[in-house]
KELUM-641794 format. One record per residue (C-alpha): residue number from 1; x, y, z. Coordinates in steps of 0.1 Angstrom, whole numbers. Layout:
BEGIN
+-----+-------+-------+-------+
|   k |    c1 |    c2 |    c3 |
+-----+-------+-------+-------+
| NUM |     X |     Y |     Z |
...
+-----+-------+-------+-------+
! end
This chain:
BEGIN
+-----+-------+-------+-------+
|   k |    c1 |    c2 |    c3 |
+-----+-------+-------+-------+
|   1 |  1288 |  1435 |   518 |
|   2 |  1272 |  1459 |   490 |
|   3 |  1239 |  1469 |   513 |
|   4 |  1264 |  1478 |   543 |
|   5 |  1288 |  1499 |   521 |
|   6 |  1255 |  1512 |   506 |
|   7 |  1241 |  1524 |   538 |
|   8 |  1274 |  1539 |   554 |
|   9 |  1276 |  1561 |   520 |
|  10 |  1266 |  1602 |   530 |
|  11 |  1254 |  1623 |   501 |
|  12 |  1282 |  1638 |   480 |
|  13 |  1277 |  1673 |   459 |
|  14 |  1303 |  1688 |   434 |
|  15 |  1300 |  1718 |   414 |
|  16 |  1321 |  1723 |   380 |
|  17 |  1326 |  1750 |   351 |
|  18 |  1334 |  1748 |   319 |
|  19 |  1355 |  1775 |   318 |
|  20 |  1370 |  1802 |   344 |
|  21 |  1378 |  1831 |   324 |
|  22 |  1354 |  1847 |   297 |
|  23 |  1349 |  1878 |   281 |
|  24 |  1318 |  1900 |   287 |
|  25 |  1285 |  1885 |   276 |
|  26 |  1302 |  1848 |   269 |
|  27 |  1287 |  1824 |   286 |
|  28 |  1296 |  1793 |   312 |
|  29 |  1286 |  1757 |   318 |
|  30 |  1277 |  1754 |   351 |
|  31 |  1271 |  1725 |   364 |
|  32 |  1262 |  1709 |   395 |
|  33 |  1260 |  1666 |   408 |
|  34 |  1247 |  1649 |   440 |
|  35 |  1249 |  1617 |   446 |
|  36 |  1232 |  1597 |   476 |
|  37 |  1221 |  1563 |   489 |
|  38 |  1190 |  1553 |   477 |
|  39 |  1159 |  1550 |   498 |
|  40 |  1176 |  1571 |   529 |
|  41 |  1167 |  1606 |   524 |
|  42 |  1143 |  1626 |   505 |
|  43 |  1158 |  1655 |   487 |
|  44 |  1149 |  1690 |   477 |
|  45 |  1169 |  1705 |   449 |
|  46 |  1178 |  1742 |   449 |
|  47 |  1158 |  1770 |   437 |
|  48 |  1173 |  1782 |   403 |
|  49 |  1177 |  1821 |   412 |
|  50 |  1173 |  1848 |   381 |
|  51 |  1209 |  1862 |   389 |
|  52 |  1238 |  1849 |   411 |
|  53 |  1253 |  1887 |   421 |
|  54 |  1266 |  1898 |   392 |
|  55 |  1260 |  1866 |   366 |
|  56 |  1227 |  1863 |   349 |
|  57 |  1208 |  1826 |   341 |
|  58 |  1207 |  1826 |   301 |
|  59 |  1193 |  1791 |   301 |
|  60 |  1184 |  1762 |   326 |
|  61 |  1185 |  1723 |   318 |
|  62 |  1160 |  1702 |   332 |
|  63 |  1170 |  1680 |   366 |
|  64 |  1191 |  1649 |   350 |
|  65 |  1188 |  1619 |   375 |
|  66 |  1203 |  1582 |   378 |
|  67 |  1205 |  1550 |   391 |
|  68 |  1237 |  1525 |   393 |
|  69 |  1243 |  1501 |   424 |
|  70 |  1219 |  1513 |   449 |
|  71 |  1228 |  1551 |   446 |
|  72 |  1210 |  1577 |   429 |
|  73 |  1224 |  1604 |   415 |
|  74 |  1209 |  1639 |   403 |
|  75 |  1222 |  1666 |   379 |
|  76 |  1214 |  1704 |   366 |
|  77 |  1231 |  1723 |   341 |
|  78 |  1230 |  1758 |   339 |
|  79 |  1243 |  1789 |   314 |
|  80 |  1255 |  1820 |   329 |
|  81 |  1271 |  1851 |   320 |
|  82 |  1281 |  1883 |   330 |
|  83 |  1282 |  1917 |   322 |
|  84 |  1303 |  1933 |   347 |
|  85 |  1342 |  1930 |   336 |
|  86 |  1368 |  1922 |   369 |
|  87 |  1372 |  1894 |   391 |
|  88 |  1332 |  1876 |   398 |
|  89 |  1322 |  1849 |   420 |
|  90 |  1295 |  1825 |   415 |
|  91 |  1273 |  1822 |   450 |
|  92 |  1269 |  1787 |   470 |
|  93 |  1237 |  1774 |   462 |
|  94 |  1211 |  1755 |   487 |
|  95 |  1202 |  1716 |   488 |
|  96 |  1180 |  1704 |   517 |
|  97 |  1182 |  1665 |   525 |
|  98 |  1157 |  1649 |   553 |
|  99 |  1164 |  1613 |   566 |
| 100 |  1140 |  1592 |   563 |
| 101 |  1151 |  1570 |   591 |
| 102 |  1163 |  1596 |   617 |
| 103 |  1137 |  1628 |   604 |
| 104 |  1170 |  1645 |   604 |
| 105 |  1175 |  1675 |   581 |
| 106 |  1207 |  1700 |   568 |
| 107 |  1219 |  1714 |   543 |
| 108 |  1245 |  1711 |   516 |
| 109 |  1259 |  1739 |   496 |
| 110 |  1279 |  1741 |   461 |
| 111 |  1309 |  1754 |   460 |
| 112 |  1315 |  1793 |   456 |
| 113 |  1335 |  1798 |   421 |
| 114 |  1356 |  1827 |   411 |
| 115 |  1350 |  1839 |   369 |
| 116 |  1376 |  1864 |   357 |
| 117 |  1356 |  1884 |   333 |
| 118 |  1371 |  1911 |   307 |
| 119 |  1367 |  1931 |   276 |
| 120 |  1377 |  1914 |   244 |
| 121 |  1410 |  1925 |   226 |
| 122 |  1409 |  1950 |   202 |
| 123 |  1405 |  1947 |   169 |
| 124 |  1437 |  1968 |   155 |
| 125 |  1436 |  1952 |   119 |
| 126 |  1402 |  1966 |   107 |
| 127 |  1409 |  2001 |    89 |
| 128 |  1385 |  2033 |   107 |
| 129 |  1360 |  2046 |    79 |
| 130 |  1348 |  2082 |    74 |
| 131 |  1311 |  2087 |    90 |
| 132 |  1285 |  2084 |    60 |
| 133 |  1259 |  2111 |    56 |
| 134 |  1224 |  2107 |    60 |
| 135 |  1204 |  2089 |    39 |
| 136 |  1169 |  2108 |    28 |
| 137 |  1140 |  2083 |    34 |
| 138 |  1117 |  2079 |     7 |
| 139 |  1080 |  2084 |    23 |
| 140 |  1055 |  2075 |     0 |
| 141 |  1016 |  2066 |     9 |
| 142 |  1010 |  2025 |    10 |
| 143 |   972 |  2033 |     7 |
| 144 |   965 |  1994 |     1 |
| 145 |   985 |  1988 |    38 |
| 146 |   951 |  1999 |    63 |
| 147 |   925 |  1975 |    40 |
| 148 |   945 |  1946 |    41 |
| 149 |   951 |  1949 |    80 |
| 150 |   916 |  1952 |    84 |
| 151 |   910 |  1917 |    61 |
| 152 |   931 |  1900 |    83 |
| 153 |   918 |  1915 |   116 |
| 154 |   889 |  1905 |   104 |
| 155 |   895 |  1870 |    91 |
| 156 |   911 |  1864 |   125 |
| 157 |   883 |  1873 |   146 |
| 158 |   862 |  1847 |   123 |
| 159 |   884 |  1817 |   130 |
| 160 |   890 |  1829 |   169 |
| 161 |   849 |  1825 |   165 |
| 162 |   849 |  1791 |   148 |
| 163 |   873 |  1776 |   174 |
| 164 |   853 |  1787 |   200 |
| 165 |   824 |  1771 |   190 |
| 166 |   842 |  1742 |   182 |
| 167 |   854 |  1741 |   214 |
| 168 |   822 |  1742 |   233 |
| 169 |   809 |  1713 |   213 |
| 170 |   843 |  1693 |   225 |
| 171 |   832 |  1704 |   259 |
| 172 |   798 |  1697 |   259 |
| 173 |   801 |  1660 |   245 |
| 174 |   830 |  1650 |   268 |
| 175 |   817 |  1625 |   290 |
| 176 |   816 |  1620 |   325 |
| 177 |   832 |  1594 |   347 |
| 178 |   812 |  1579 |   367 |
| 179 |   836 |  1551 |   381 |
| 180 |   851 |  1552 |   418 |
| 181 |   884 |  1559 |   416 |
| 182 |   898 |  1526 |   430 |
| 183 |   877 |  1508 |   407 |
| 184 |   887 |  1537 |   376 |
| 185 |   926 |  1528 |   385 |
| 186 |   923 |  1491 |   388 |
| 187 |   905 |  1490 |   354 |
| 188 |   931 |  1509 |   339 |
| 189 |   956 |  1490 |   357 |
| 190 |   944 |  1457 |   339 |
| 191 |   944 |  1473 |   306 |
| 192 |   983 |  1487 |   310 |
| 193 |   985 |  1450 |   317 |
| 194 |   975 |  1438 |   285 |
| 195 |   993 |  1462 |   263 |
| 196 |  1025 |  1444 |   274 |
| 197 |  1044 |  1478 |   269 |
| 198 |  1078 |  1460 |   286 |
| 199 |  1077 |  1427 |   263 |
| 200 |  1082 |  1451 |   236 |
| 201 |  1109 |  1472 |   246 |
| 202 |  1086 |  1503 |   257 |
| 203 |  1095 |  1504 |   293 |
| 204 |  1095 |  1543 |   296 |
| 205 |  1059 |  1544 |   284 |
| 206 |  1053 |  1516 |   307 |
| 207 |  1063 |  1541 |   334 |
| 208 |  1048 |  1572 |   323 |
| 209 |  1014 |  1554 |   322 |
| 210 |  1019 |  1536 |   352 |
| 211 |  1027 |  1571 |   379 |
| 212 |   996 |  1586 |   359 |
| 213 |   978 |  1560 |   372 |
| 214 |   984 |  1569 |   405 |
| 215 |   984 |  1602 |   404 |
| 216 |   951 |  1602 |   391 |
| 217 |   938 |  1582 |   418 |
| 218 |   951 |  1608 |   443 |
| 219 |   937 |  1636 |   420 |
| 220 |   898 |  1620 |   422 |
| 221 |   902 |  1611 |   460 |
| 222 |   915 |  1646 |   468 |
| 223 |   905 |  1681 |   464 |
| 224 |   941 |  1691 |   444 |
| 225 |   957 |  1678 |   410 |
| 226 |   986 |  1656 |   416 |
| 227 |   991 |  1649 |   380 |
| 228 |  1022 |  1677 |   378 |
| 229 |  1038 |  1661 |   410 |
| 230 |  1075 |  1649 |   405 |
| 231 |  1091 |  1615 |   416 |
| 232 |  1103 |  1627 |   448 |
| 233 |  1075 |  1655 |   459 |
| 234 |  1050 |  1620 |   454 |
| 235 |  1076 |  1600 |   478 |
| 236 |  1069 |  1634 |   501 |
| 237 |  1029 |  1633 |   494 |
| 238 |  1027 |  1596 |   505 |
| 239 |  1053 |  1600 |   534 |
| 240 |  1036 |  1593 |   564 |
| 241 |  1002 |  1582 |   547 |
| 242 |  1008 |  1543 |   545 |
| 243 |  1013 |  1525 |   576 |
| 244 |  1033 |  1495 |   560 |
| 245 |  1066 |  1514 |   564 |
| 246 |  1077 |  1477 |   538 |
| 247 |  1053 |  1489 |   517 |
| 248 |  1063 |  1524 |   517 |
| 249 |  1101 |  1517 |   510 |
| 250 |  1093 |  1495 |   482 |
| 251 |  1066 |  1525 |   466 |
| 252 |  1099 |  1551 |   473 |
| 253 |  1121 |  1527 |   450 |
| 254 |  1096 |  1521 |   423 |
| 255 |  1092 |  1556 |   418 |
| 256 |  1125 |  1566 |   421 |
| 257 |  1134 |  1538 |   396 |
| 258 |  1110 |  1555 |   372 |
| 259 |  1123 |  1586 |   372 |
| 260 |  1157 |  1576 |   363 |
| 261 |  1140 |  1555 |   334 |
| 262 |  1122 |  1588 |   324 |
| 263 |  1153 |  1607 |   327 |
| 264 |  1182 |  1587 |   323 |
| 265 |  1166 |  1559 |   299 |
| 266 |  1180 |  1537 |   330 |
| 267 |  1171 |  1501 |   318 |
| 268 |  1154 |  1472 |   332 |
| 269 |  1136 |  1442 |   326 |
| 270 |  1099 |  1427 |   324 |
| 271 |  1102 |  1412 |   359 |
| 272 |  1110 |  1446 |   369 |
| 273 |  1079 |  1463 |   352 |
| 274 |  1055 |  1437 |   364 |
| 275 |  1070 |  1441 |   401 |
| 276 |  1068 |  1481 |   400 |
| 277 |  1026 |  1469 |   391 |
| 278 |  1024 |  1451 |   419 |
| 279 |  1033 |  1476 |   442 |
| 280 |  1014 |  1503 |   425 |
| 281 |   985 |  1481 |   431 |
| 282 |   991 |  1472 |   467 |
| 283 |   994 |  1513 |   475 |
| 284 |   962 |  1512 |   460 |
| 285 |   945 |  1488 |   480 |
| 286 |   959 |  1501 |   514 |
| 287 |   949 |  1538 |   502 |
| 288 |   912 |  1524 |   492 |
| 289 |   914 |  1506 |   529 |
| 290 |   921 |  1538 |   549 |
| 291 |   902 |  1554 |   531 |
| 292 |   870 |  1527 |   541 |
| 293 |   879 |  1530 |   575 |
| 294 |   880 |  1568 |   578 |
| 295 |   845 |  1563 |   556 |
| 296 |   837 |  1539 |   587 |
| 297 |   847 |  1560 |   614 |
| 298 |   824 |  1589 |   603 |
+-----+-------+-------+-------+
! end
């Protein structure tokens, strides 16, 4: 009965703070959690604004994400803080959700929270102190200052020249691949393979290597980078691309299991490494297919 309680779940957002009343310029924990069924819709997270009306973004964590019992879950923490003393409230934010069954889309917001904000008490202990007078500066001439600034001006100019050169060296050695990209990402593929990263408890570096991979095989068969894509916008990339929609759902899963190994140091076994191989090698023997045929067609 887990799939069918699985598949009747609806995503599920929730907003919390660490505190509700602060003093001007203190900050707040604000945190926000969705959780939804895995493999059902494709998400995209909300824009982190500069200010929400009267509070100001002092820091942003990076997205947090999870994996327990077929549901994923995804988590950002922010720091904000205000300046303007009375009664504030902290604006719904946007999260967009697709199906990928129905192509359905809507919206879910956070919830609105208010922040009483105030002045901090005054200090009535403290005894009040007679203003000082002004202090006479003692100017003298620092003749040595302008010769030594001009040494290390110069010294830094000299090194900025070295690395240059340097560089262009670097450059003009680097070699050239010459290998198709299929035959590139098998090769490197094989040699993942062999460095049994899993069998010795490296699973997350298993991971990493194995989307990069992939993404450099998009990269060299397209005109754009893919390397900076994350989990989900490479879901979105390949949405649509592979006919096998099998194929598809099991690519969606692999990725999405990375991520929360990357993220959430979610772990899992060899059988579970080797598996997520296997499918990143069937996507890329269907992509090098398609990509024959369209070669064919022309």
């Amino acid at each position: 009965m887990l799939p069918v309680y699985i598949t009747a779940q609806v995503p599920t957002v929730s907003t919390s703070v660490d505190k509700t009343k602060i003093v001007i310029g203190q900050q707040i924990t604000y945190k926000v959690t969705l959780h939804m069924p895995d493999n059902t819709y494709r998400l995209k997270w909300f824009e982190v604004p500069e200010n929400f009306g009267s509070f100001v973004v002092a820091a942003r964590n990076k997205i947090d994400s999870t994996y327990a019992n077929g549901l994923l879950g995804f988590s950002q923490t922010l720091l904000l803080t205000s300046f303007d003393s009375g009664r504030q409230v902290i604006a719904p934010l946007v999260l967009s959700l697709t199906n990928y069954k129905t192509d359905s889309s809507y919206v879910m917001l956070t919830d609105s929270i208010a922040i009483d904000v105030g002045y901090a008490p005054d200090d009535n202990v403290l005894p009040f102190h007679d203003i000082k007078p002004i202090i006479n500066v003692d100017y003298r001439n620092q003749w040595w200052f302008w010769p030594v600034l001009g040494l290390a001006v110069l010294l830094i100019v000299l090194l900025l020249i070295l690395w240059m050169k340097k560089r262009k060296k670097t450059e003009e050695k680097a070699p050239i691949t010459l290998t198709p990209p299929y035959e590139e990402a098998v090769s490197l593929l094989d040699e993942l393979k062999k460095e049994e990263l899993p069998a010795k408890g490296k699973t997350k570096m298993f991971f990493l290597k194995l989307t990069d991979i992939f993404k450099r095989y998009l990269t060299r068969t397209s005109d754009q980078s893919k390397m900076h894509l994350t989990g989900e916008e490479l879901i979105a990339e390949m949405h649509g691309e592979i006919p096998k929609k099998e194929l598809f759902s099991r690519f969606a899963s692999c990725i999405r299991m990375a991520d929360a190994i990357k993220f959430a140091k979610l772990g899992v076994g060899v059988e579970e490494c080797e598996e997520s191989m296997t499918i990143i090698r069937q996507m890329l023997e269907t992509l090098n297919a398609l990509k024959k045929e369209e070669k064919d067609d022309l």
